[in-house]
N, C-alpha and C positions, 0 to 999 in steps of 0.2 A: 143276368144273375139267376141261380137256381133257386128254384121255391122247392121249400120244403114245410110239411106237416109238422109241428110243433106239440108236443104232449101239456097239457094242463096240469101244475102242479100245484098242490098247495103251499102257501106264502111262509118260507121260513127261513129267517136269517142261519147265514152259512156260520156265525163264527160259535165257537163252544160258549157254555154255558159257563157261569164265573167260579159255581162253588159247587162241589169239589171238582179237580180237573184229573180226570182219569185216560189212560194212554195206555196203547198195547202194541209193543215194537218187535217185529221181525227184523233180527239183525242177517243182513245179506250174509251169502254164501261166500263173498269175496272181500267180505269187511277183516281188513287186519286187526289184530287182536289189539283190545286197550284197556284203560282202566274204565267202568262202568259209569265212575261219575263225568271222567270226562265227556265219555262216550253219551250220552244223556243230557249234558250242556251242548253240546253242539247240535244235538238230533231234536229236541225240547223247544217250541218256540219261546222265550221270556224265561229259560228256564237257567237260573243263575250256579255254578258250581255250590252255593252255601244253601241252596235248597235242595239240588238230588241230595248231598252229604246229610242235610237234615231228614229227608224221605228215608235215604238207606238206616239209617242211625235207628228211627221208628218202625221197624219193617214194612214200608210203604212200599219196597223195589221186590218184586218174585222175578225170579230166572228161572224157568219152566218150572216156576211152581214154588221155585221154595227163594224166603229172603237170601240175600249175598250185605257181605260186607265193601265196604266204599273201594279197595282194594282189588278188588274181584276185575277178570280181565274177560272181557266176553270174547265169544267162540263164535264160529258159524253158526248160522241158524239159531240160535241163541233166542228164546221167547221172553220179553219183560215186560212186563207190566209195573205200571206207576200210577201213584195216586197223590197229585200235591194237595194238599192244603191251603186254602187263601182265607187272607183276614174278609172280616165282610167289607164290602164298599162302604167309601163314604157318599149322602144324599148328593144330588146335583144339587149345585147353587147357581143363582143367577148371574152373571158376569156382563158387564157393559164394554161388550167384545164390538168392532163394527162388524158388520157384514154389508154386501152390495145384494138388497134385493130389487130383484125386475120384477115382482109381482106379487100382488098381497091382495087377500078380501078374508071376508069373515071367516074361512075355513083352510085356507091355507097360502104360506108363500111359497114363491119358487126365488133360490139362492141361488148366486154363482159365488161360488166358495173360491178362495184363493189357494194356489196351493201352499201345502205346507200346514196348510189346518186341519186337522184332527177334527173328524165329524161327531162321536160322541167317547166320554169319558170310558178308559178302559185301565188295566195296571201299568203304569209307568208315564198316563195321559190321564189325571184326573181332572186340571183347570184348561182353561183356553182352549177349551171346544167348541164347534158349533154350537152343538148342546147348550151348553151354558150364553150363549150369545141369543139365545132364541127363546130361552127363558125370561131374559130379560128384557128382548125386544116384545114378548107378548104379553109381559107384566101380569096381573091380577089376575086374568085368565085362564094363566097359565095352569092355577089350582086343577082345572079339569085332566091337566093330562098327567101322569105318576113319574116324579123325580127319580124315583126310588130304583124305576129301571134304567135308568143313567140315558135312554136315547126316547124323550119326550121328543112327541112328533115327526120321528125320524122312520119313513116309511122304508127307504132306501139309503145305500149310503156310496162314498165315493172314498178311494184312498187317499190318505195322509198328501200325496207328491201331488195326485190328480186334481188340475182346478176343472171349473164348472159346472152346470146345471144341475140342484139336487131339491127335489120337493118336501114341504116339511107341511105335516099338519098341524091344525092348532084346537082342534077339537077329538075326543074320541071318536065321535061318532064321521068324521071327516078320513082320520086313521085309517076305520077298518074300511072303510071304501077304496080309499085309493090303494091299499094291500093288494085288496080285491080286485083292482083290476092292474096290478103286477102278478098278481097270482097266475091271471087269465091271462096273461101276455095281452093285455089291449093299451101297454104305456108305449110309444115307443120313442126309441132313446140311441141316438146316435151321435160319436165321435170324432173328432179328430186328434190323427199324431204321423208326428214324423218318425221315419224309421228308416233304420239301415239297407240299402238296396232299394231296388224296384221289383215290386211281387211280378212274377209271371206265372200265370197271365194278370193281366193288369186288376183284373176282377173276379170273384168268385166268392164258396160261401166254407168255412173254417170248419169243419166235424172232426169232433173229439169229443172225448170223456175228461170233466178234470175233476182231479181229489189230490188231496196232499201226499207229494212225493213220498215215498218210502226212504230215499235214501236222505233225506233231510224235511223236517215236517214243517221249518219257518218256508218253506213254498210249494207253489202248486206246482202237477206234472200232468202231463197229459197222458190219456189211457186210448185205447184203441173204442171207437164209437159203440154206446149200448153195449160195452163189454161189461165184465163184475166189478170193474175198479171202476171211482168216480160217478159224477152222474154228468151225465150227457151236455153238451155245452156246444152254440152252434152262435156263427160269427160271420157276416157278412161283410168283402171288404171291396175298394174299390177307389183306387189309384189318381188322386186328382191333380198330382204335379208329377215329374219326373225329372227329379234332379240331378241324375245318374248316378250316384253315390247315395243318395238320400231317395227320399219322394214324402209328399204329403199326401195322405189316406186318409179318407173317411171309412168311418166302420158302424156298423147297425147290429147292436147284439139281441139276440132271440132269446137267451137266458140270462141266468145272471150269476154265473158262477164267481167265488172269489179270484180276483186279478185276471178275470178270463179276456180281456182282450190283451194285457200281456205275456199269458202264457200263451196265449193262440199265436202271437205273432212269434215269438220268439220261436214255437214248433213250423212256421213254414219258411224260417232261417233270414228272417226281416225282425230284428226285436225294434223294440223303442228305443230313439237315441235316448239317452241317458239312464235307462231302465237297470242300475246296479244287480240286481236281485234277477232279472232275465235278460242276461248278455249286453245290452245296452250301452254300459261304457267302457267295455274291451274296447283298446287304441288300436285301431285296425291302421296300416298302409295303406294310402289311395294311388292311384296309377299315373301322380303328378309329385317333383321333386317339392319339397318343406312340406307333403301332406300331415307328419307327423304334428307343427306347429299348427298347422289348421284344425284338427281334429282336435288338440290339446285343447285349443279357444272354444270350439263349439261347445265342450261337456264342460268348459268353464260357462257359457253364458247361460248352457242349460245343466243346472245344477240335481235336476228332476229328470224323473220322465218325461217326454214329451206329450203328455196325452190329457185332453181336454174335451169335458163332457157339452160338446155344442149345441144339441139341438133335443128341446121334451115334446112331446104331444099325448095328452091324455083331455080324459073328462072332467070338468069340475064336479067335485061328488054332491053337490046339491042339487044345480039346478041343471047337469050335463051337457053342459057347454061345452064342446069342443077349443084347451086352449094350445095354445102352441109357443115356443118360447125358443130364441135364439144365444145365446153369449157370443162376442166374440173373440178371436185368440186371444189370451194374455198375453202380455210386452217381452217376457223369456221366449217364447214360441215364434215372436212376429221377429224379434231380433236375431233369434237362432238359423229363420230362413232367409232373413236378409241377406245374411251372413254368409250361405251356403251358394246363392243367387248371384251375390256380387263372385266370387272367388269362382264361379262355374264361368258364369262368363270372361271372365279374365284369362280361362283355361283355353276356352273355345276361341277366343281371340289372338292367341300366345301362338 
């Protein structure tokens, strides 16, 4: 596998800021014309028609500069700009959520998160988050770290579908440590998932740029490496089953861009089984008759992504213990390959 030099950057969470949410769209050259608000609910993540309508209404929407009414049908190239509005948050509370911890001391746990869970409170996910589960599991203590920013403790985060391994502090002064050493790249943090095909060559390392697509902003797109779009995003991978239709990959990510080992895979045309939002559960044809009945099963048993945060290794920020920490697959993942496993060999056999 190729090494590469990694740049140090400073620690800062990728998603925007809550209040206010300001946006500046270039409408493509080959975007057919339509109404503004529609056109603004689909390009908008969270953004519902009853708030562009409200934005346009307040002159919140410029088209190269000047407001438009809701009606207005945008043009090529077309420049707009928006600025929503959001109520403030409400405080995090504490909820007596479970979680599965592997690992706890005075300064921090390490979680394996199930998926489906929501790591910290955002618009339309204020209760049953991590967050809130970890407030409560640290009780009194908890006074030291700030509700207020809705993700106490929360140095890194993992998506909503992705289970496993996510470190959670429990002191400030534990926080900015371990930031600092995701900042410095000294965490490292490696994957598994199952994914459509077999990468060729079996192993290698992911360079790209990612930043949020232009032609739809609810996802990431990948940019050509250290160009102007994006920031640089580099993803190691490396093929540990081969299913022939499928394979099991392990993956080692060197930054930490949003959804970046989804969009990486999806760009070298392996996405994640069940990855809606990057190719994932397109019903493909396999090169055996009822494939279609089988594939229909698999993205039933795997309702998610396939993708599971397996294995941490970093410093305890107190006393720099080297600690290391494993999960392993969840029961969706373990029954998805079984699945895949029994029906190959029954092919090979046939």
């Amino acid at each position: 596998m190729q090494n590469h030099s990694i740049k140090n950057e400073s620690f800062q969470p990728e998603e925007e800021k809550a209040e206010p949410k300001k946006l500046a769209l270039q409408v493509s050259k080959v975007q057919i014309p339509m109404r503004i608000d529609k056109y603004l609910t689909q390009q908008v993540e969270n953004a519902t028609r009853n708030k562009v309508q409200e934005a346009i209404e307040e002159g919140r929407v410029l088209v190269n500069g000047r407001p438009v009414k809701s009606n207005y049908r945008i043009k090529s190239c077309d420049a707009i700009q928006i600025t929503f509005l959001r109520p403030p948050a409400p405080e995090l509370a504490p909820e007596d959520i479970p979680v599965s911890i592997v690992y706890e001391d005075c300064d921090l746990m390490v979680v394996n998160k199930e998926p489906g869970m929501v790591v910290h409170p955002a618009f339309g996910n204020w209760t049953g988050t991590l967050a809130n589960a970890i407030l409560h599991h640290i009780g009194k203590d908890a006074g030291t770290l700030d509700p207020s920013e809705l993700r106490p403790g929360i140095v890194h985060r993992l998506d909503k579908d992705t289970s496993g391994l996510i470190i959670i502090a429990k002191n400030p002064t534990a926080l900015h440590r371990l930031a600092r050493q995701f900042a410095q790249r000294q965490v490292e943090k490696s994957y598994k998932a199952i994914v459509w095909g077999v990468p060729d060559p079996v192993s290698g390392t992911i360079l790209t740029n990612i930043g949020r697509s232009k032609k739809n902003r609810k996802v990431m797109a990948n940019y050509p490496y250290e160009g102007a779009d994006g920031k640089h995003a580099v993803t190691d991978y490396l093929v540990g089953e081969n299913l022939l239709w499928f394979s099991a990959v392990s993956l080692t990510l060197h930054t930490g861009r949003t959804h970046q080992i989804r969009a990486h895979m999806q760009h070298i045309g392996h996405p994640i089984l069940g990855d809606e939002t990057y190719g994932g559960r397109v019903l493909r044809t396999l090169a055996f008759s009822r494939s279609e009945s089988f594939v229909k099963n698999l993205l039933e048993i795997m309702p998610r992504q396939a993708l599971h945060a397996e294995k941490l290794r970093f410093s305890q920020p107190t006393t720099h213990e080297t600690l290391s920490f494993s999960a392993p697959l969840p029961i969706d993942m373990l029954r998805t390959l079984d699945r895949i496993r029994t029906v190959l060999a029954s092919q090979l056999h046939s």
